[in-house]
N, C-alpha and C positions, 0 to 999 in steps of 0.2 A: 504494500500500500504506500503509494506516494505520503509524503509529509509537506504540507505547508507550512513552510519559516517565514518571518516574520524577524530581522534582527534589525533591534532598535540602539543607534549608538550615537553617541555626540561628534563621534567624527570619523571617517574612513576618505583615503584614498578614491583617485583623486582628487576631491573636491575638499576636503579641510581636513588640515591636520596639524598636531603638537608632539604626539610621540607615536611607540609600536602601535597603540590603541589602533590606530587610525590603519595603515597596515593588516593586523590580523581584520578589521571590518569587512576591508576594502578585498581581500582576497578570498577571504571565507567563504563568502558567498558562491564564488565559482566552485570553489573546492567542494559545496552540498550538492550546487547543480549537477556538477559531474555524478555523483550518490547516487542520483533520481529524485533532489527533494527541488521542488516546486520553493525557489527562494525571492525572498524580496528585503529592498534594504531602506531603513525610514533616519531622518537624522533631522538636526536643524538647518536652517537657508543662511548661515552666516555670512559675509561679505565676502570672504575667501571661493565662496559659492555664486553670489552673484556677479563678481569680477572674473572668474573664470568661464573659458568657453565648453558650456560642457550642456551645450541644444536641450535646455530647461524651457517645461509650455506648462501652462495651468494644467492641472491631473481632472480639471472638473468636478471638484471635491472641494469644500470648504467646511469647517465644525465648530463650534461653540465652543469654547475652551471654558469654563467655571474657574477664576480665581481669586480668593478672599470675595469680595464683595459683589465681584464684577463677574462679564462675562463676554469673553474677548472675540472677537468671529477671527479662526488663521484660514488662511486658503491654503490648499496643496498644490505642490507641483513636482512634476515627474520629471526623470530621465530615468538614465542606464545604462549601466556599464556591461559589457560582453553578453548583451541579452539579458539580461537583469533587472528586473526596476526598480529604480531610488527614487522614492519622495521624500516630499521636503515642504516641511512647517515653518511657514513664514509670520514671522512680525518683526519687521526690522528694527524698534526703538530695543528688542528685546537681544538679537543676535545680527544685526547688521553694526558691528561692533568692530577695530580692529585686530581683537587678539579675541580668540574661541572662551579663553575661561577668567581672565583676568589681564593687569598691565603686569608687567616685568617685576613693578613694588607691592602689588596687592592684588587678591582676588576681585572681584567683581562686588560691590556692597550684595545688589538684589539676584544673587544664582539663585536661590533657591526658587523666588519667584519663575526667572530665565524658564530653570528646567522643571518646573512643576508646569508650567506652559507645554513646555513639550512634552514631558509623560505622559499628563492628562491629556494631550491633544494626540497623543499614541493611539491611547484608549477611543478615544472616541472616533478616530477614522475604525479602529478594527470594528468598533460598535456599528458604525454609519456607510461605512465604502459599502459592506454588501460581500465584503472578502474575506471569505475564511480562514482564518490560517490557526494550525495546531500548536504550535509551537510560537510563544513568539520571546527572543533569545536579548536578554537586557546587559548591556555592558557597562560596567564602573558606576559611581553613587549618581552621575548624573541621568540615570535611567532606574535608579530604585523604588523608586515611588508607581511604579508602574506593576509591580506583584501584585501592593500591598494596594491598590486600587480594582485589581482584576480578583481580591480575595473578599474585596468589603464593597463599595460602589455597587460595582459593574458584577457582582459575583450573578444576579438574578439576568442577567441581560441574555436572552438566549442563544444569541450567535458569539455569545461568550463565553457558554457555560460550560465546554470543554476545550477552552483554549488553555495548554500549561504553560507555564513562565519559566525559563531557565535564565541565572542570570551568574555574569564570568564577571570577578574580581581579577582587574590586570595589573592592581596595584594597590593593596590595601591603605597606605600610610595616605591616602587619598580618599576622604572619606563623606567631604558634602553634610558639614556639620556646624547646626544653625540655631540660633534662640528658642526657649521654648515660646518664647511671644509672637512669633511668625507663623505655629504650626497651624493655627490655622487658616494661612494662605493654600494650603493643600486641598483643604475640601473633606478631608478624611475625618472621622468620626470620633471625635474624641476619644473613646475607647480605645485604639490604636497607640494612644498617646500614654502606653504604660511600659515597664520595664523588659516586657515579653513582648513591643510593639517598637515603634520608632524614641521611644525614649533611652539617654545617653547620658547619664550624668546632667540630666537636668534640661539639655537639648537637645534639638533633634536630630538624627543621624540619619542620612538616606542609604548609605549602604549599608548601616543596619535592616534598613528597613528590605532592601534589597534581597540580604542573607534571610532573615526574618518569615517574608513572604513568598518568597520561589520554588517551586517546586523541589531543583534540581541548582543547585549551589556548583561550580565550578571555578577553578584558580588553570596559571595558564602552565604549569608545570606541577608533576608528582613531589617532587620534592618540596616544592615551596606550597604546598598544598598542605603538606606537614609544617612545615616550618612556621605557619599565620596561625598553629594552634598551640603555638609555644610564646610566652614574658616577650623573649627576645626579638621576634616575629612579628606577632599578631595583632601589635599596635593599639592595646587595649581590645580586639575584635576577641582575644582569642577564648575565654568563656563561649560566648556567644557560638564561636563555629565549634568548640569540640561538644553544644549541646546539638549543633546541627550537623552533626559528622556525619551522620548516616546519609545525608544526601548530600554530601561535598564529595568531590573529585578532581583529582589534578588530572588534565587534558593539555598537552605540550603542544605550545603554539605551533603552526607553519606556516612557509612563507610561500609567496608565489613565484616560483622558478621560471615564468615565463618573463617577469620583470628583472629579476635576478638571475642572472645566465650570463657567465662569460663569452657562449659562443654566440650571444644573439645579441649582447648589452648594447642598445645607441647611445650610450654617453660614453662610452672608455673609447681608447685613440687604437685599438686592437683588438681582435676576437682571438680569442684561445679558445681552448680545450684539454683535458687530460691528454688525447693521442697526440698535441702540439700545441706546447705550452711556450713558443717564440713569443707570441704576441704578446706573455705576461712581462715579458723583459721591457719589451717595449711601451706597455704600461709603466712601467717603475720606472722609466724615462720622462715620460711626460709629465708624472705627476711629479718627479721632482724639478720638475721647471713651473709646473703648474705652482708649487709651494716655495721654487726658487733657490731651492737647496745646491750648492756646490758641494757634493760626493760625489766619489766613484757608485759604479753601478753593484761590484764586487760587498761596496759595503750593506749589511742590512738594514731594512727601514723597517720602523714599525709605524703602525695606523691607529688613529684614536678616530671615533666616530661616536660623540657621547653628549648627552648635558652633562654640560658646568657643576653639576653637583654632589655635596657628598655620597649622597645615594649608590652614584657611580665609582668610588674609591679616589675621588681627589684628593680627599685628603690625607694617605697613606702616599700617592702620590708625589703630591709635592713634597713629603717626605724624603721620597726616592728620586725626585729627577734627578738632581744632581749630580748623585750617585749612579743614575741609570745616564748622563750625558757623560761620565768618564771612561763607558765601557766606548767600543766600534761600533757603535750605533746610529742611524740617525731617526727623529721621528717627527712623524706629519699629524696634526691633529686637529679638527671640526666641530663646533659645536656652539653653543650659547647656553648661558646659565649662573650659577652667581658673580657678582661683580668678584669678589677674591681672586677665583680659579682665573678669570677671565685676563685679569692681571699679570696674574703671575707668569700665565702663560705669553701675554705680551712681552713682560722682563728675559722670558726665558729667550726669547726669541731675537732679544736686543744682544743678550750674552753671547749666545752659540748660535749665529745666522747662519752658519753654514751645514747646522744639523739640526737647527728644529725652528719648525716654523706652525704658523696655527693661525687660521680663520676663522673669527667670532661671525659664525651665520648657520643659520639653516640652507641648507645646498645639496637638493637632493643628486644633483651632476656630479656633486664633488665627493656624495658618497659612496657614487658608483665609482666614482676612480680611484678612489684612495681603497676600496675593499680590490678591485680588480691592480693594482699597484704595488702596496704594500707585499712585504716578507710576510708579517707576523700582523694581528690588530691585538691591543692591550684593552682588557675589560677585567678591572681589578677590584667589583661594587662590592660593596658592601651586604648588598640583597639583593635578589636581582630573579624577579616574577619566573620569569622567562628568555627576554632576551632575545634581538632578532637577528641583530650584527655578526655573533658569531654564527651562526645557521649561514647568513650570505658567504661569510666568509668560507666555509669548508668547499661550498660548490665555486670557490675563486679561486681555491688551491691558496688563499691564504690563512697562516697558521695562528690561532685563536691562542693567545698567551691569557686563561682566566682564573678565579676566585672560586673556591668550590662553593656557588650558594644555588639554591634557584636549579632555575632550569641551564644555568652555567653548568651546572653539577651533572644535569639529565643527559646533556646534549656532549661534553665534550670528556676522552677519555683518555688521561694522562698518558703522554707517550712512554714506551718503555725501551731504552735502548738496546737491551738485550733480546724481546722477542721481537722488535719493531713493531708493536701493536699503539696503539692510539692517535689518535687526531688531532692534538693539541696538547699544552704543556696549563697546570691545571696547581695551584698552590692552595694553603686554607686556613692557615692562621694568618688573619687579617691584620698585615703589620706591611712596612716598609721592605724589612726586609726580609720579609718572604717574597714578596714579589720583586725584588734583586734577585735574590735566589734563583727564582724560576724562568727570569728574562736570562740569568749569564747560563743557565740547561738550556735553553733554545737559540741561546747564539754558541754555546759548545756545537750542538747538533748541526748548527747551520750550515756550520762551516766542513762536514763531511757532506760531501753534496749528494751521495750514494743514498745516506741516511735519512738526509732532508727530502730528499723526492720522496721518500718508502710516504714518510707522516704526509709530506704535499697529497 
């Protein structure tokens, strides 16, 4: 029996995006089509949306949206990607905005209003279109409210009375967590509003409410699936998920290989392959002029493709550069995120111009090059969901230097010099110098070029 999906996300490929989120949305969808499930993808019309060109028409659908006092009319409108259809909930005061969740200093004051617009207006096209769908799949706290709507509201509506909600945590420490004086902007029933409901220490939490109300609980890797039910992990969540353990699941991201492909990529200056791997040379050419770097080609590069943030192990990091600029190294690295890293990594780059160089941007050209370019990419996070960088990186033949957490842990399996088995070079006490450690075993390894193809 076919399945009707229904996946509701605040961002996906290519029409807006901030991190992987956007990514697993944007590809997912083909990955069920392929299955045989009848998929469809709903999100908001942010300005990233309506500046791009992506042959958007009115869907012939518009819904009352109920918020606090009021009651908003949003229009819908369609497109699609690879045969696919994306709608899209318009109120521009709401999401015609330049940044999807907040500025650079601060969240957004009114999210919760934002995305209680789009839940609720979720709800009400599956109520109103006339479209069934079985399943419908809610991503991250800005789509939580959308369970715990389809359990209370909308539970009697009968073209909804067997629709289930599954809903993927891609980032716990991200939670959409708001006054209890706003709750009811939601519409939701006071009742809701208790410690077995969206209540959180006084205020409201949407991806509690998310885990709370969903059918089918999902995180985007096994291991970090365990790991959000432990102190160190769970960010305050993890009560709450080991009372919901029975339907949590770790499910490892993946990515879309027809975007990510050496042998087919439009943005890198060469196509390779495993059977002729020339091209990747001449990758690591270009992108060292793309970055500017004066090295030989003989020496190793490593690749960062990351936010600025602790999250991602800067701060261990800049522990280590130093120390990691005194080895034969050089390294290229991408990204935006707090002012500190951001810094530093300009200082660094004032120091050793001839070995490391770094662009504060979003560039998704420059991600393709620098993954198809680089020796090695360094991902030294601290926690880490899942993780999509290194997944690109193995199909580049570039080698993934990481942190054992997360789906870091699932995905990459410490190389062993002796049997030649593993995929990357993999540390796990979160320090400086473990991650010294594990970069000077992957430029040992480097440099037996026998040994290096085997892990390539």
């Amino acid at each position: 029996m076919d399945l009707n999906v229904l996946i509701a996300s605040p961002e996906a490929v290519p029409f807006a995006k901030t991190g992987g989120l956007a990514d697993v949305a944007g590809s997912l969808p083909k990955a069920l089509k392929a299955l045989g499930c009848n998929v469809s993808l709903i999100m908001p019309m942010y300005r990233q949306v309506l500046e791009g060109d992506f042959n958007i028409e009115p869907a012939g659908l518009g819904v009352n949206v109920p918020i606090g006092p009021y009651i908003l009319k949003v229009p819908v409108f369609k497109s699609s990607i690879s045969d696919i259809p994306v709608y899209f909930l318009r109120r521009d005061e709401c999401f015609d905005r330049r940044y999807l969740y907040g500025s650079p200093e601060e969240d957004y004051f009114d999210n919760l209003e934002r995305y209680t617009i789009f839940s609720r207006g979720v709800v009400e096209v599956l109520a109103e279109s006339g479209l069934h769908f079985d399943i419908v799949h809610c991503n991250d706290w800005q789509t939580g409210l959308i369970p715990a709507y389809l359990k209370s509201i909308y539970r009697d509506t009968p073209v909804l009375k067997k629709t289930a909600s599954l809903f993927t945590i891609h980032n716990i420490a991200y939670q959409g967590v708001f006054p209890s004086s706003v709750f009811d902007t939601t519409g939701l029933p006071p009742a809701l509003f208790t410690m077995d409901g969206l209540e959180y220490w006084g205020n409201v939490n949407l991806l509690k409410s998310g885990i709370v109300f969903s059918d089918i609980v999902t995180t985007v890797s096994k291991r970090y699936s365990k790991e959000i039910q432990t102190p160190e992990f769970g960010c305050g969540m993890e009560d709450i998920l080991k009372a919901n353990k029975g339907k949590l699941f770790g499910v490892l991201n993946g990515v879309d290989y027809e975007e990510w492909n050496p042998a087919e990529d439009r943005y890198i200056d060469s196509r390779y392959s495993p059977a002729n791997m020339r091209g990747k040379g001449l990758c690591k050419k270009a992108l060292l002029m793309e970055f500017g770097l004066d090295m030989p080609l003989k020496v190793p590069l490593i690749g960062i493709v990351s936010r600025f943030v602790e999250q991602k192990g800067f701060d261990i990091l800049s522990e280590a550069i130093e120390g990691l600029m005194k080895m034969e190294v050089g390294v290229v690295a991408l990204g935006t995120g707090d002012k500190k890293y951001q810094e530093l990594f300009k200082a660094l780059s004032k120091r050793h111009p001839k070995r490391f160089s770094v662009k504060i941007a979003y560039d998704n050209r420059l991600a393709h090059k620098i993954e198809a370019g680089a020796d090695m990419l360094l991902m030294p996070s601290k926690y880490e969901p899942c993780g999509l960088n290194q997944i690109y990186s193995l199909k580049y033949g570039t080698v993934p230097i990481v942190r054992a957490t997360g789906g870091l842990n699932d995905t990459i399996e410490d190389f062993d010099p002796t049997t030649g088995d593993g995929n990357g070079f993999k540390f796990h006490k979160y320090s400086a110098n473990a991650l010294l450690y594990k970069v000077k075993e992957a430029l040992r390894i480097f440099k037996d070029k026998k040994r290096w193809r085997r892990v390539v």
